[in-house]
C-alpha positions in Angstrom: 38.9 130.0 150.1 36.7 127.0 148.2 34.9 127.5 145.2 31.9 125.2 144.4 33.0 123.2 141.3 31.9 120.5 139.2 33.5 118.9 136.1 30.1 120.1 134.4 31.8 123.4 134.2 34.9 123.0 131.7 34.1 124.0 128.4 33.7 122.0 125.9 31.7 119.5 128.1 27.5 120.5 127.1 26.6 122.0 130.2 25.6 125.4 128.4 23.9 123.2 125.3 20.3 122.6 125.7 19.9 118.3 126.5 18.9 117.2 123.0 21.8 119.0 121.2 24.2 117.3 123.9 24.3 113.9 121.9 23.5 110.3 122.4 24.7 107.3 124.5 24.9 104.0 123.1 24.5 101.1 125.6 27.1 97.7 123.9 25.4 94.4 123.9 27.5 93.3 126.5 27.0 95.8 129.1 23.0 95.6 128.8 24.1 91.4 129.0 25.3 92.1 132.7 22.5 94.4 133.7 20.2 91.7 132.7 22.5 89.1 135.1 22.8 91.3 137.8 19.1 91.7 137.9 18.5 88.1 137.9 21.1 87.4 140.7 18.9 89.7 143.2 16.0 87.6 143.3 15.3 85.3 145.9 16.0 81.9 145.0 18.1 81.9 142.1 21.1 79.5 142.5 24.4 81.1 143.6 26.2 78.1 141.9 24.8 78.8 138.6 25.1 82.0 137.8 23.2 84.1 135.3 24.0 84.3 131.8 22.2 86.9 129.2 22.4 87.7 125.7 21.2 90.9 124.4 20.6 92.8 121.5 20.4 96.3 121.5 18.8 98.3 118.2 17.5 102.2 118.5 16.5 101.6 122.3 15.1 98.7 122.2 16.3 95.4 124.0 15.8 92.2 122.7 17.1 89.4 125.1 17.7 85.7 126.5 18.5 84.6 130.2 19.6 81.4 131.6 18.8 81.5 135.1 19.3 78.4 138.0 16.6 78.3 140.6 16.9 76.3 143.8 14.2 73.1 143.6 12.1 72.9 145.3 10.4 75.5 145.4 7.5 77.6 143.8 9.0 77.2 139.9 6.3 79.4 138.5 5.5 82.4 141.1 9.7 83.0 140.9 9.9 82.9 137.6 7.5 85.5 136.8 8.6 87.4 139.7 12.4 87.4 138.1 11.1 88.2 134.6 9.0 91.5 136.3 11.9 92.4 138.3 14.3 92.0 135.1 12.8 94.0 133.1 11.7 96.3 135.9 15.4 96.7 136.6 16.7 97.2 133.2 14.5 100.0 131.9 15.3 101.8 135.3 19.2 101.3 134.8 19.3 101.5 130.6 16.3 103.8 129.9 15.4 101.2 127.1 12.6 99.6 126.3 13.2 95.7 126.7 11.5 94.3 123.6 11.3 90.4 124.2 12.8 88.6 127.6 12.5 84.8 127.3 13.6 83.2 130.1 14.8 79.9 130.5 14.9 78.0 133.9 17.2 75.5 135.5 16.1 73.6 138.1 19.2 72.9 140.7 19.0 70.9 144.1 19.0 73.2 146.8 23.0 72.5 148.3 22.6 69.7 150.9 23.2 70.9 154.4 26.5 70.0 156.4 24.9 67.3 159.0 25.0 69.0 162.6 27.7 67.1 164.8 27.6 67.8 168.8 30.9 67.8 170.2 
């Protein structure tokens, strides 16, 4: 015979506490970094061989933060680089729960990578 369990019922984890006598959860600098840089990498046409790289300061639940970012030239420079910064900070308030302060963005522009020439054999 099973029993329905959960790790939510061993004392001494909260679950009986009432959620704001439970405690807090700090987010590091670092981990809201690579939220910001995974965010980045999921828009469309940000270079794969430059990869993201964020700094980010986290104070009381509030982000402050920079992001290097390659995009592919050419291309539509300023429609994807507002569409990254909405979907940035779209993606880090879902996933941190904090308010992101300041983003500034800063955009490289990379060749797109030339394609192999087709051969016929």
């Amino acid at each position: 015979m099973t029993e329905d369990f959960s790790l939510a019922d061993l004392p001494g984890t909260g679950a009986g506490r009432e959620p704001g006598e439970r405690g807090t959860l700090r987010l590091a600098d670092g981990a809201v970094a690579r939220v910001l840089e995974g965010a980045a990498r999921t828009c469309e046409g940000a270079a794969e061989s430059r990869r993201p790289r964020a700094r980010a300061t986290v104070r009381h639940g509030r982000i402050w933060a920079h992001l290097d970012v390659g995009v592919v030239w050419p291309g539509p420079i300023g429609d994807l680089s507002r569409d990254l910064a909405s979907r940035v900070r779209a993606e880090t308030a879902r996933i941190t729960g904090y308010d992101l302060v300041s983003l500034d963005v800063v955009v490289h522009l990379v060749d797109a990578p030339a394609r192999p020439e087709r051969r016929v054999l």
